[in-house]
Structures are given as C-alpha cells and as structure tokens.
C-alpha positions in Angstrom: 0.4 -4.9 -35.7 1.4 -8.4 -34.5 3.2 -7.4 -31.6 6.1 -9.5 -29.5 5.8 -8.4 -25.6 8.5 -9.6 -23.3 6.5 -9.2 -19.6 9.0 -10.1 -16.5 7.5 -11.4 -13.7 5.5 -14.4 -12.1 2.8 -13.3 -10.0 -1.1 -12.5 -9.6 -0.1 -9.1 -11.0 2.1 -10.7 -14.3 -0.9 -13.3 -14.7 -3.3 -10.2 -14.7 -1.0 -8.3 -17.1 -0.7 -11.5 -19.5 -4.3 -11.5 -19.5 -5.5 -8.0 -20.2 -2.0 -8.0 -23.3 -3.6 -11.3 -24.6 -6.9 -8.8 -25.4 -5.4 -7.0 -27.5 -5.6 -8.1 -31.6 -2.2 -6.2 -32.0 -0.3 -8.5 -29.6 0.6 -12.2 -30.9 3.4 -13.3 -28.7 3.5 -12.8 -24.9 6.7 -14.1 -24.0 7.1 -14.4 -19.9 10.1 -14.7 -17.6 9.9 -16.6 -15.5 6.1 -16.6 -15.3 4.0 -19.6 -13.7 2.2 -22.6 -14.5 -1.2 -20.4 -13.9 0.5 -17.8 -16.0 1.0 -20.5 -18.9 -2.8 -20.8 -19.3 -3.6 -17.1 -20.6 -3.8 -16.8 -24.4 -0.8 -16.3 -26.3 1.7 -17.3 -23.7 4.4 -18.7 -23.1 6.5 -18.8 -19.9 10.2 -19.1 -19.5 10.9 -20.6 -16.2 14.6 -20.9 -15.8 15.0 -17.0 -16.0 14.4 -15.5 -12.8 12.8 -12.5 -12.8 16.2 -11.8 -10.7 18.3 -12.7 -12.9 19.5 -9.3 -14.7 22.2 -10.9 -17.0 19.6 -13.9 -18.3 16.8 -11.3 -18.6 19.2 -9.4 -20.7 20.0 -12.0 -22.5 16.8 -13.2 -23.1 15.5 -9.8 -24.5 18.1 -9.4 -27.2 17.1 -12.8 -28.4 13.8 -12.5 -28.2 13.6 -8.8 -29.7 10.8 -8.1 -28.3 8.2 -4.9 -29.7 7.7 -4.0 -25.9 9.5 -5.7 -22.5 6.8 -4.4 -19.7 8.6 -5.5 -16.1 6.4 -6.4 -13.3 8.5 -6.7 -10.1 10.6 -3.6 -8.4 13.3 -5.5 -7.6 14.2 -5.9 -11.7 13.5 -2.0 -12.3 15.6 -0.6 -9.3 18.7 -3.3 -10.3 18.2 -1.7 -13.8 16.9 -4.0 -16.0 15.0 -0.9 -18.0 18.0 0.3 -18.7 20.0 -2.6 -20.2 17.3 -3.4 -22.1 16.9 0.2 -23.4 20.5 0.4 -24.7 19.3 -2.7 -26.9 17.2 0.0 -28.5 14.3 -1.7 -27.5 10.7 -0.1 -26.3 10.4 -0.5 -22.4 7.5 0.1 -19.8 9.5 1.0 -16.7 11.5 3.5 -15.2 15.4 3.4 -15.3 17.3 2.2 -12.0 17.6 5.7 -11.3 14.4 6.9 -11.5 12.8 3.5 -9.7 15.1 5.0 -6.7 10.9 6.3 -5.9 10.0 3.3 -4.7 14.0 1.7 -4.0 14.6 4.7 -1.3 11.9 6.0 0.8 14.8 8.2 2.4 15.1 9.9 -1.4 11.6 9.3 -2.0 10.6 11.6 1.2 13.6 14.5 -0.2 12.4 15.0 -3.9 8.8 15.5 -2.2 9.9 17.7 0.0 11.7 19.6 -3.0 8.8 19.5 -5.2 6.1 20.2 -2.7 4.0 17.5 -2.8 2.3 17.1 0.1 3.1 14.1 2.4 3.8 13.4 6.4 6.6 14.7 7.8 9.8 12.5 8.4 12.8 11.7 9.4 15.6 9.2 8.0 18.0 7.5 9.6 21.2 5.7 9.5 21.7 5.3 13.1 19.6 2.5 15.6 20.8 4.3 18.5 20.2 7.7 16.9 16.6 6.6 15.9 15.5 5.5 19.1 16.7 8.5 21.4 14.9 10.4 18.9 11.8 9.0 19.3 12.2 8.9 23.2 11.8 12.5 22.9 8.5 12.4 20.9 5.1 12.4 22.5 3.7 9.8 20.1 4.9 7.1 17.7 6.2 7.6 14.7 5.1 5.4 11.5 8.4 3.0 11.0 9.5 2.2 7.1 12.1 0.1 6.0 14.0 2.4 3.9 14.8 -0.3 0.8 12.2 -2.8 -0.7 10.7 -5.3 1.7 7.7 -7.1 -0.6 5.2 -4.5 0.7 6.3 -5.5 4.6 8.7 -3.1 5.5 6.0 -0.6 6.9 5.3 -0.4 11.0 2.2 1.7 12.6 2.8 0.9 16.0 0.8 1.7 18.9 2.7 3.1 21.4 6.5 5.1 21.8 7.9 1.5 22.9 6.3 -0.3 20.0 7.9 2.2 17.6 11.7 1.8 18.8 11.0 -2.2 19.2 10.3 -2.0 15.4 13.7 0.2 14.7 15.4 -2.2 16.7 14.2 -5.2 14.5 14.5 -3.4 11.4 18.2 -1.8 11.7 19.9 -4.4 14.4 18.1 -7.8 13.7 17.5 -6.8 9.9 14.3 -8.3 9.7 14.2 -7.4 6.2 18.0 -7.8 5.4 19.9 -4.9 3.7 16.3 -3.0 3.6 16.5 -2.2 7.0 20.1 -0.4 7.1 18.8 2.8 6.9 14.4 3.6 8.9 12.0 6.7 8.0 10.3 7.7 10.8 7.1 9.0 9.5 4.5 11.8 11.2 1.0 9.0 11.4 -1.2 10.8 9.2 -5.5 10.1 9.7 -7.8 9.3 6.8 -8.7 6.9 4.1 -6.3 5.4 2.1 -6.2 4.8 -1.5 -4.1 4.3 -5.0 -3.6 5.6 -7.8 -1.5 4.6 -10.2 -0.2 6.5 -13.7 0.9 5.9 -17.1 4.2 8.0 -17.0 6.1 8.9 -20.3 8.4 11.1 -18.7 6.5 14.1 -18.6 3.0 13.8 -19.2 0.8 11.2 -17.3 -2.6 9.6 -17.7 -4.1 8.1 -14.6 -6.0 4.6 -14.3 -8.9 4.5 -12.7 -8.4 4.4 -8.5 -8.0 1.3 -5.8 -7.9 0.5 -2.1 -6.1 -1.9 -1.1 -6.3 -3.8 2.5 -2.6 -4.7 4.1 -3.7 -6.2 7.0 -3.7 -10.0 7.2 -7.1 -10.2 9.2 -10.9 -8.9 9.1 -11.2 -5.3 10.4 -7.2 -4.2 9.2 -6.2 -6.2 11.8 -3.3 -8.6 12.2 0.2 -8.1 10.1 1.0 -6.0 7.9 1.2 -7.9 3.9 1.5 -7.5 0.6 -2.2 -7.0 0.3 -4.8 -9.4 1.2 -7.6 -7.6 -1.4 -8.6 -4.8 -3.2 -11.5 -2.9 -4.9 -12.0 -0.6 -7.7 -12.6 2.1 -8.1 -12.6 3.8 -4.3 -15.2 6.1 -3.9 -12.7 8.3 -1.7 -11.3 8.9 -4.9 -14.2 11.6 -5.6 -13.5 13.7 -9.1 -12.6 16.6 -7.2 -9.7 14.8 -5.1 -8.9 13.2 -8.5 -8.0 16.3 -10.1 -5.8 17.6 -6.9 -4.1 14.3 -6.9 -3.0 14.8 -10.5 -2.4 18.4 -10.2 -0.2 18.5 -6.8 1.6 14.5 -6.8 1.7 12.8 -10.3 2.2 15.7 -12.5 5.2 17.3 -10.0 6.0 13.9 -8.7 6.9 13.8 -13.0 8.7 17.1 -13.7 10.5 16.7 -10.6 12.1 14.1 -11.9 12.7 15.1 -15.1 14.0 18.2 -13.9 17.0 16.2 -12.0 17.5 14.3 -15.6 16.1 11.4 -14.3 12.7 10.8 -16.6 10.5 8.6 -15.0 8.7 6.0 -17.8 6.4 3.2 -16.7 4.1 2.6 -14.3 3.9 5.5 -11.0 1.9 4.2 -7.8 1.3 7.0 -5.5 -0.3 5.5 -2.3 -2.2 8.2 -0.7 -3.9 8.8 2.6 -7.1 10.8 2.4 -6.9 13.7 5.0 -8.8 16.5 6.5 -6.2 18.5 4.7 -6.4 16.8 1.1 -4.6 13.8 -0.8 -1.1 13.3 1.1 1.6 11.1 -0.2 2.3 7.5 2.1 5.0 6.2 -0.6 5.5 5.4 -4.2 5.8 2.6 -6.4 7.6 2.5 -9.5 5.7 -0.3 -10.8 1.7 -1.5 -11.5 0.3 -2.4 -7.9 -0.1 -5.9 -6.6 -3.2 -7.0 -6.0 -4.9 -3.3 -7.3 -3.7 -4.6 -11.3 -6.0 -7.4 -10.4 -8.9 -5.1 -9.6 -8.2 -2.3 -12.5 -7.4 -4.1 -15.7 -10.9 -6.4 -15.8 -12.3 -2.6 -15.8 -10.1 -1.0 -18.6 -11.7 -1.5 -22.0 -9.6 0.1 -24.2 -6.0 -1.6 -25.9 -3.7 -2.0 -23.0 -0.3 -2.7 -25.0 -1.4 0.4 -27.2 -0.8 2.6 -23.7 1.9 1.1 -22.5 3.5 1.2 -26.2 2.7 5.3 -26.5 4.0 5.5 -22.9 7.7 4.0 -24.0 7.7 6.0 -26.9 7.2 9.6 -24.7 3.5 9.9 -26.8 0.8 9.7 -23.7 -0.4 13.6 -24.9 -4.1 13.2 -26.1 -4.3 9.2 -24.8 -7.6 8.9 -23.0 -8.5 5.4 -21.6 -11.9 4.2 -21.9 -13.6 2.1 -18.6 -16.5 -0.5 -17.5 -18.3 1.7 -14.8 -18.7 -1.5 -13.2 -16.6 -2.0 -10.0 -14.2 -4.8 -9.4 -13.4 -6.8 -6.5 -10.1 -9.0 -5.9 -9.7 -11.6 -2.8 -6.9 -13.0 -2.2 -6.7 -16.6 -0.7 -3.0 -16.9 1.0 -1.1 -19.8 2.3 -1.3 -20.4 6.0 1.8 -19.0 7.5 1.6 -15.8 5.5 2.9 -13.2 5.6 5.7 -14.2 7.8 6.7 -17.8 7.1 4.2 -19.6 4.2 3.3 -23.3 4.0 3.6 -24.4 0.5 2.4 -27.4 -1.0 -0.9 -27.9 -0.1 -3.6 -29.4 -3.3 -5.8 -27.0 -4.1 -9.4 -27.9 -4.8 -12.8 -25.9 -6.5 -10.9 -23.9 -9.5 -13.4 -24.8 -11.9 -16.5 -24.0 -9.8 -15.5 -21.2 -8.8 -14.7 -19.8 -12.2 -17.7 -20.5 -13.5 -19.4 -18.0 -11.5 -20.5 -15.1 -13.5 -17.8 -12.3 -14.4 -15.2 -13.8 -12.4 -11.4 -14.2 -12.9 -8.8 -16.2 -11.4 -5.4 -15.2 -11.5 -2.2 -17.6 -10.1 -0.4 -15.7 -7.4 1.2 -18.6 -5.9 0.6 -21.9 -7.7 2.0 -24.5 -9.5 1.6 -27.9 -11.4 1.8 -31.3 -9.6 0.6 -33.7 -12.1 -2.8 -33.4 -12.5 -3.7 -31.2 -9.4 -3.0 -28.0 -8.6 -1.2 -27.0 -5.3 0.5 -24.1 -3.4 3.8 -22.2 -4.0 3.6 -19.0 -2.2 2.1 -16.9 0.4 -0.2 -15.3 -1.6 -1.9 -18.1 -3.3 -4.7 -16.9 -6.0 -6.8 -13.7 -6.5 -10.6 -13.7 -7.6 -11.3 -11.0 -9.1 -14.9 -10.4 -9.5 -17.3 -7.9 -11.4 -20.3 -6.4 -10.2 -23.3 -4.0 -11.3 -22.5 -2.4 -8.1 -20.0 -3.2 -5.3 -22.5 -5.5 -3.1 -22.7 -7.5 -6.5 -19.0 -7.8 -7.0 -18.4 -8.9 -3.6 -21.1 -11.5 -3.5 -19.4 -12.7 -6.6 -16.0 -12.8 -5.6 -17.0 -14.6 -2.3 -19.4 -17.1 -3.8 -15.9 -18.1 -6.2 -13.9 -17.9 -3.4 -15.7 -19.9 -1.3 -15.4 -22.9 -4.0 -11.7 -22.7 -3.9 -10.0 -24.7 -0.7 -6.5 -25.9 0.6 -5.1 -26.7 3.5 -5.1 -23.6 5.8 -6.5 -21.3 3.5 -6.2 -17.7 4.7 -8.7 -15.3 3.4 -10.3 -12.0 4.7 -14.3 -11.6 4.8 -14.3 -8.0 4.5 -12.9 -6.4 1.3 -14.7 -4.0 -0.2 -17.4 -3.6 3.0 -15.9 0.2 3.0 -17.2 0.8 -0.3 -20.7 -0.1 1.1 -20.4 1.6 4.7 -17.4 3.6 5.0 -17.0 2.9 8.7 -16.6 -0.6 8.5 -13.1 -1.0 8.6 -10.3 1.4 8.4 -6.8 1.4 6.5 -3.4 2.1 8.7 
C-alpha cells in the first residue's frame, strides 16, 4: 500500500502509536510533529520538532505539504482547536473528531447534557458559571460533590474531596485562583459514584464503533490511589471488571448512543472515543469522555492488538468500520510509568537517566519516551511523566514482575514510580480507583 501517516503529537502515547503504525507492511513513512528524540528511534520515523503539536497554522501547513495517506492526532488540545477539520478540507483522510464533536472531552458541562439527552447512564451533576453560586450550593448538600474543571486540564482538572469544606476549597481554586487557567471558568459538580473504574476506548466512524480491548488506569501519584490526582501513573490490560457481559452493556447503552447522539445533532464523531467508566452496583456509568486514544492505556492496548492498526484507523476515516473485527494476544499488558520528581504539580527536568538498555532487554518489554530527550550521548528528563514500561505477561503476576524487574533498571534523579499497578488485577481489594 505504501502508506504516508502524519501522527501529531510527542508523548508516551505518540511513541506507542509510531510503534504499533511502524508494524504495519502497508505504512512506509511515519512523519511526526513534533514528536521526540525517543519518538525518533521507532522504525520508519521521522520527527518534526519545530511544529508544535500547538501550532494549528504549521500543522496545517505541514499536512498539505506532506500529503499525507492518513494524519492520526494524538493530543486533545489539537482536535478541540480543530485541526481535524482543517486538515479535512485538504481532502485528506483523518483519525479524529472535528472541533465540534471533540467538544466530548473540551466541555464536561456539554459532555454531562448530550448524556443526559441520550440516556446514558452517568452521576448526576451540576455546572456552573458562578464561584459564589457553586459554593452556596454545595453548603446545602449533605456530602461532597466530585469537582471537574469544566475545559481540558492534562487529566488534572478532577477533585474527589473528602469532606463539604474540601469540595468548595477546590471550587475556589479552580474558578477564583484558576489553577488550571481558562479551564476553570466554568466547575461540574458531580454526584461521587462507588465502584471500579475502567476504560474503554472505540474506533468511531461516525456511526458504527468497534471497541479495543479494556484498561484501568491509576491517577493517583502514590501506592494505594493515594496522593494527587495525574495524568496516570500506570495502567493494565485488559481489566477483568470489564467481564463480557458488562462489555456488551457498555457498547449497547454508552458508545453506540454516545455515537448516534452525536450524529443525530450533525456533529459525527470520527476517531478515537474514551469513555471512562465507573463500575457500579447499578452497571457501567459514564465518569467523562475522551475524544482521543488514552494516555498511558495506548501504552498497555496496542502491544496486545495483533492485527494492522493503520488498516483500522484508515476504514475508521473513511466511515467503513461495519464488519472490522480486531484480532488480540490474550496475554495481559502492564505499563509503569517512571515520572520526574515534582510531578504532577511542578516537574524537575534534566536529570541523566541511566539502565535503558538493561531494562529493555528483559523479556517482552517495551519502553516508550514520555518525557525525554537527547543530551549528547546520555539520555535525560523533559517532562513530568518521564518513560512507560510496558510489559507482557502469560498472566498478570508475570507482566508485572516483568515490568518492575525493567523498571527497576531504569534510574534518575528523584525518580517517581508507584509499586502497585496492576495488584487489583490479582486481588481486587488491593487498592481502589477514585
């Protein structure tokens, strides 16, 4: 086929995309912008550094030189400033949803009214525009409220304080100090729903969609889902909440309606759709979408997909997903992530990082750059979320042992790394997602 794929993006997720697209026989060109000096090392690659993944107007540019076969965009921030689009009226093949339809993961405010519309089940909520408003409301409640950042915050914007006087400290540094700038001007106040959590995420074509296998991620910085909320500090799949019978109900009451609700307001979603879901007494309920492949979960589902990823995400731009079936390893997959100390509020870059080779030598494990670059000879830091190894196992004690034994190898300077991920897969009680 000899394909030219224009991927925009430059983290562990991008690196994990560039990886699994290099894979493929079809695909002979993987341009990426503005990709990473870890990025640079997958096969076929080459990375574009001075165009920011922020940059709509470069990107734009970039894409009608480059004419590529398929542009697959990584981050949310492109997708909801509408890079899709532009690219589209190029009459170019995309993997992402237009600024409009990424308003899923851009607005949790609108995100919370199409699923009220559609009936997909989720926590009750509230949004508001209003500080004051917000915290005489929840004054009058007789428990705290979940608090979300209405607009994108990296994965940060989400609260689950303890007490009343907790929650309206968080509205207060969300809407007055605008701990997360412009994100912040507008707060959901979310009923606390009890379960498991999990992900799944869905090839979308704008009205059918084919699921990947599932993930559970872990957002809290320390052992135990303690600590700050981040980014993601790990993940596993699949997640053995996930059972076939909560599969099929997931599909059936959130991706499919989540779909033709969206098509229905003229609004087709295309790309990649996150639902992040809380496993409740009462069945799957929606916590919030992405509009984009998850970060770190990519880095624990694509070592497991075996069949041609740029050939779905190819029948996915051109509205062709009906009859696409994806074949997997049965093996499970384990990603730890090693972050910068600092992280997640304020990251120490920098540091020289030390062990790469050792620790990929260990059997059926992959390294993937989150936040690294280049310094000669050596390799050192350049974010808060450093490097993911991803491991394979026969079963998940396996995959762990593996990822730890390679993560282990790795060290720098204040090296940040939880000791748990995956233990629920083993013994459901031993930690618990918030």
């Amino acid at each position: 086929m000899g394909l030219k794929v224009l991927l925009i993006g430059s983290g562990g997720r991008e690196h994990a995309l560039a990886w699994k697209l290099a894979h493929s026989s079809n695909v002979t060109d993987i341009v990426v912008a503005p990709g990473s000096d870890g990025i640079a090392q997958a096969p076929k690659t080459r990375c574009l550094p001075d165009v920011a993944a922020s940059d709509v107007e470069r990107l734009v540019d970039l894409a009608a030189r480059e004419r590529p076969d398929l542009t697959v965009i990584g981050p949310e921030g492109p997708l909801v400033a509408g890079v899709a689009d532009r690219v589209r009226m190029q009459q170019l093949r995309v993997f992402g949803p237009s600024a409009a339809a990424a308003r899923l993961e851009g607005s949790k405010a609108f995100a919370k009214a199409l699923m009220e519309r559609a009936g997909i089940p989720t926590a009750r909520a509230r949004a508001f525009d209003d500080a004051a408003q917000a915290v005489r409301w929840l004054e009058q409640q007789s428990s705290p409220w979940v608090v979300k950042a209405d607009g994108l915050a990296a994965g940060k914007g989400v609260v689950v304080p303890a007490t009343i006087e907790e929650a309206i400290a968080a509205v207060r540094r969300i809407m007055v100090d605008r701990q997360f700038g412009e994100a912040g001007a507008r707060v959901v106040l979310e009923e606390r729903l009890a379960g498991e959590e999990a992900s799944l995420i869905a090839l979308a074509d704008g009205s059918r969609v084919v699921p990947l296998e599932s993930a559970q991620d872990h957002k809290r910085l320390k052992d135990g889902d303690e600590g700050p909320n981040t980014g993601g500090m790990g993940t596993y799949s699949p997640a053995p909440v996930v059972t076939a019978e909560r599969l099929a109900a997931i599909r059936r009451q959130v991706l499919e309606p989540t779909v033709r609700a969206m098509a229905e307001t003229n609004t087709p979603f295309v790309g990649a759709l996150y639902a992040g879901l809380m496993m409740t007494a009462d069945g799957p309920q929606v916590l919030e979408y992405n509009v984009r492949f998850g970060d770190p979960e990519t880095q624990a589902i694509l070592p497991r997909l075996t069949s041609d990823l740029v050939e779905a995400l190819v029948a996915a731009a051109e509205g062709r997903l009906e009859g696409l079936s994806l074949a997997w390893d049965p093996r499970p997959c384990v990603c730890v992530v090693l972050a910068a100390r600092g992280y997640p509020e304020k990251s120490e870059t920098g540091q020289a990082i030390t062990g790469l080779d050792a620790a990929a030598r260990v059997p059926d494990v992959q390294l993937f750059h989150a936040g690294t670059r280049r310094d000669g000879a050596r390799w050192v830091t350049a974010g808060g979320r450093v490097l993911n190894v991803v491991a394979l196992g026969r079963d998940y004690a396996e995959a762990i042992g593996r990822a730890y034994a390679a993560a282990d190898q790795i060290h720098f300077e204040g090296k940040q790394c939880r000791r748990d991920i995956g233990a629920r897969a083993i013994a459901p009680s031993a930690s618990r997602s918030v």
